[in-house]
Phi, psi and omega in degrees: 000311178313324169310281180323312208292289167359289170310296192285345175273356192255332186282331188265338141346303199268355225275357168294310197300310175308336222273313198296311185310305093055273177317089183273130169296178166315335200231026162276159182255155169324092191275152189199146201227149196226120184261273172289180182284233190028286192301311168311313201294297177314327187285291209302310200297326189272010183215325156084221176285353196278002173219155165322038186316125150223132163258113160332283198258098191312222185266159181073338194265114180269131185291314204296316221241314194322147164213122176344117170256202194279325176293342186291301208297325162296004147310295195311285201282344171264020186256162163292324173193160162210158210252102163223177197292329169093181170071002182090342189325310144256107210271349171289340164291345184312295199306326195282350153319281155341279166338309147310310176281349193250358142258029151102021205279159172256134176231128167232130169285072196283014168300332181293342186283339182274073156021112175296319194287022194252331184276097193300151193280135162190111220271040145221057165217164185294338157281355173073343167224143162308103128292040187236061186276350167272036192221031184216065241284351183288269220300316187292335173284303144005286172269015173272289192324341181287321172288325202261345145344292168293281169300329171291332179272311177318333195187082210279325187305356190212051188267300188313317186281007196257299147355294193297284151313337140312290197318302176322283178333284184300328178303326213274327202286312202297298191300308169337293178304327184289283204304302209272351165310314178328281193339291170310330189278026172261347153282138173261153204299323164328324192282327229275064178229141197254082182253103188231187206276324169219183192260085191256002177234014185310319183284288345155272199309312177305325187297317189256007204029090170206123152312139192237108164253129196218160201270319185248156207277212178283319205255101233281353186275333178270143160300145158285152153233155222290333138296333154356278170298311180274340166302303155348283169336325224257334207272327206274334171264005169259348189244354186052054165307119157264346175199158189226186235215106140310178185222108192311312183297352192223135160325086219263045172288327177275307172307329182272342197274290197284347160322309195280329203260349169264328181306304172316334154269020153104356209205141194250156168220117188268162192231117176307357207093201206238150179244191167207096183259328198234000183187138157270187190312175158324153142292002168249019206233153184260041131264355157316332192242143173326271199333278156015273182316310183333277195291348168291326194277325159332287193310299167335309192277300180311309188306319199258330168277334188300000000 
């Protein structure tokens, strides 16, 4: 914290200068700062070239865990506005939120485009809701018409290609939710259990009917403990899961751990490949992109489980 305040007391310094940079021509572009790989993704299909983008958290990068650097905070205070998921996900960002917002800077929460009664419930996280509402492909149309929405009053001049490119999305959103219904239903409902390191798939087991069993709580900051585990264990041999799941964001020492505690009942369990749950792929991989992550992650789960 002590870091941050420095920082943001080294930015207000500077704020004459940035003040003159700030005062845009017409045909300057919109700058926005992204807090996840999800979010970043989404900005690039409804805005492309058509804004400044920097996305903050690559691949791999747990949102849950995340923290402010001082270049983060300068990003932050030289962008026109910013886009993150909200519901707390990141949840080490609030106060620099706070902050930002009380020197007028815009922050949108596109968590805000999903209805609460849309929002699965949860009275042990600090939002009071699963923030992992983009694993619920109803709610990512939800925040794309929400984005495009959002730029449009920001940078009105280009609301119609922001329109436009939504509209493009969402047809793509739409086929997807189709591609991967199939998909799943090439599992019977017995096969359909879900076992990853946290609980990051609930909109995903609704979407798709799938038990969702997990190690860890919404948040990557709680620990599993060793009844956990052996509760888990006890779940994956009673129901006979042939394979559970890592995670690119999370640590798979607690998956390998519930690996050990089914060998030890006598019984094997394969770990099925890596998911992408709090961040997608490379940017150069077509898990970089929602869609992408998506259809990587279906495949992956129906394959390891049939």
């Amino acid at each position: 914290m002590k870091n941050l305040l420095i920082a943001l007391l080294s930015i207000l310094v500077l704020f004459s200068c940035k003040k003159e940079e700030k005062k845009k021509g017409i045909n300057a572009k919109l700058k926005v700062v992204a807090t996840t790989s999800q979010v970043t993704n989404l900005l690039n299909e409804v805005a492309g070239d058509l804004i400044e983008l920097e996305g903050l958290m690559g691949a791999g990068i747990d949102p849950h865990l995340y923290k402010a650097s001082e270049g983060d905070v300068t990003k932050f205070f030289n962008a026109d506005v910013i886009f993150y998921n909200g519901l707390h996900l990141e949840g080490k960002l609030d106060d620099v939120f706070n902050n930002m917002r009380k020197q007028g800077k815009k922050t949108i929460a596109i968590a805000n485009a999903v209805e609460k009664s849309k929002l699965i419930s949860s009275a042990d996280f600090s939002s009071s809701y699963d923030p992992h509402f983009w694993f619920a492909i109803a709610n990512w149309i939800k925040a794309t018409n929400y984005v495009v929405e959002q730029l449009s009053i920001l940078d009105a001049k280009n609301a119609e290609a922001y329109k436009h490119n939504g509209q493009e999305y969402i047809a793509k959103l739409k086929v997807l939710q189709k591609d991967l219904l199939l998909q799943a239903n090439e599992l019977v409902k017995e096969k359909r259990v879900l076992v990853t390191a946290h609980d990051a798939f609930a909109y995903f087991g609704d979407a798709f009917d799938f038990e969702v069993v997990s190690l860890q709580g919404l948040s990557t900051a709680t620990e599993a403990g060793v009844q956990d585990v052996q509760k888990i264990a006890q779940v994956i041999i009673d129901k006979n899961v042939k394979a559970i799941f890592i995670e690119s964001s999370v640590p798979v020492r607690t998956v390998e751990a519930l690996q050990a505690a089914v060998k030890s009942k006598g019984h094997e369990v394969k770990i099925g490949g890596t998911l992408f749950s709090d961040a997608l792929g490379n940017p150069d991989t077509k898990e970089g992109t929602y869609t992408g992550m998506y259809r990587y992650n279906m495949n992956t789960i129906v394959n390891a489980l049939k």
